[in-house]
N, C-alpha and C positions, 0 to 999 in steps of 0.2 A: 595785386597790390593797388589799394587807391589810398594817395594823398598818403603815402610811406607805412599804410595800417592794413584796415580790413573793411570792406565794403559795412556799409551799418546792416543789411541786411544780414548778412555774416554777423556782424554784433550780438543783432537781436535772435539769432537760432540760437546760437552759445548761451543768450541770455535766457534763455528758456530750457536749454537741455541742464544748465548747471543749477541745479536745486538742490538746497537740505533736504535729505533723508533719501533723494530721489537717484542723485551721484556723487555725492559727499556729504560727511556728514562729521560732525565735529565734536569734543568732550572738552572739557578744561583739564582732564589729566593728559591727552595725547595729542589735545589739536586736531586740526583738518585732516579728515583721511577719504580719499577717495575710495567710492565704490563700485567703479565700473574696472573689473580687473581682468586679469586673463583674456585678454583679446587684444587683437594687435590692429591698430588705427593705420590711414596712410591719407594722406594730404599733399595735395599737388598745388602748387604756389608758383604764380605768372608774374612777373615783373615786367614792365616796360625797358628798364634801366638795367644797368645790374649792379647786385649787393655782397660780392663773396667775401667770406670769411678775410678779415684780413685786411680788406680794402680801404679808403676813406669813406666810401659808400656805406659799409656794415652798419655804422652808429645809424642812419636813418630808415634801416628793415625793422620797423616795427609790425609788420605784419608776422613775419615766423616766428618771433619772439612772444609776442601775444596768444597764435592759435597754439603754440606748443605749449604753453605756460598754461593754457586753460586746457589741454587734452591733459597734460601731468597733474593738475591740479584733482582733475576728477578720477585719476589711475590709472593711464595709459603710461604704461613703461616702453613699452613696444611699438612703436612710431617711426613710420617710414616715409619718407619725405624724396617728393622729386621738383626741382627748380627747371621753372621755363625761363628762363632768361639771355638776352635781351628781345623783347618781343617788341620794339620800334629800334627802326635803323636799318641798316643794311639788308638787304633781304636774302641776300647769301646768308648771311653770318645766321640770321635771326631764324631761317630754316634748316640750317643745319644743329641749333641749339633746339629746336622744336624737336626735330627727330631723334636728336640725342635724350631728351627726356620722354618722348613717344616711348621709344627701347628703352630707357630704363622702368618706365612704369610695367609698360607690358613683362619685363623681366620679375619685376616684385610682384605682380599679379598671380603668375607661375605660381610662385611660392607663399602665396600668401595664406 
């Protein structure tokens, strides 16, 4: 997460993979329909802070809300998501949430 979003670098990929005709592509009778289909994306998202569902924090993750919003946009149904969070602070805490999402990534790897 930088500054509650996405690195601009991260911007400007997405800004380049999301083209007409290339990963979506649009009619006036059906609207926007993504082209990139049948394949399952996975995205790993690091926060300093944390943002869970739920929290007073949530309203300020605009970083998961964004790259998910542009992976659906172009077709991804199938998105698997692992949160590192808190990654400043305690450093018990912030290494035992490190390895919890280590195991779970390595877990969705398995299967992917």
């Amino acid at each position: 997460m930088w500054n509650f979003s996405i690195p601009y670098k991260l911007k400007h990929y997405l800004d380049v993979l999301i083209q007409p005709s290339l990963t979506f592509s649009f009619s006036p009778e059906s609207g926007y329909k993504g082209l990139v289909t049948g394949k399952p994306a996975f995205v790993a998202f690091a926060r300093g802070g944390e943002y869970p569902p739920g929290s007073p924090g949530e309203a300020l993750d605009f970083q998961s809300k964004y790259v998910l919003t542009a992976l659906g946009f172009i077709g991804f149904t199938d998105i698997r998501v692992v949160i590192a969070e808190p990654t400043q602070g305690d450093p018990v805490l912030t290494g035992k949430r490190r390895d919890e999402a280590i195991s779970n990534a390595t877990a969705m790897a398995a299967a992917f």
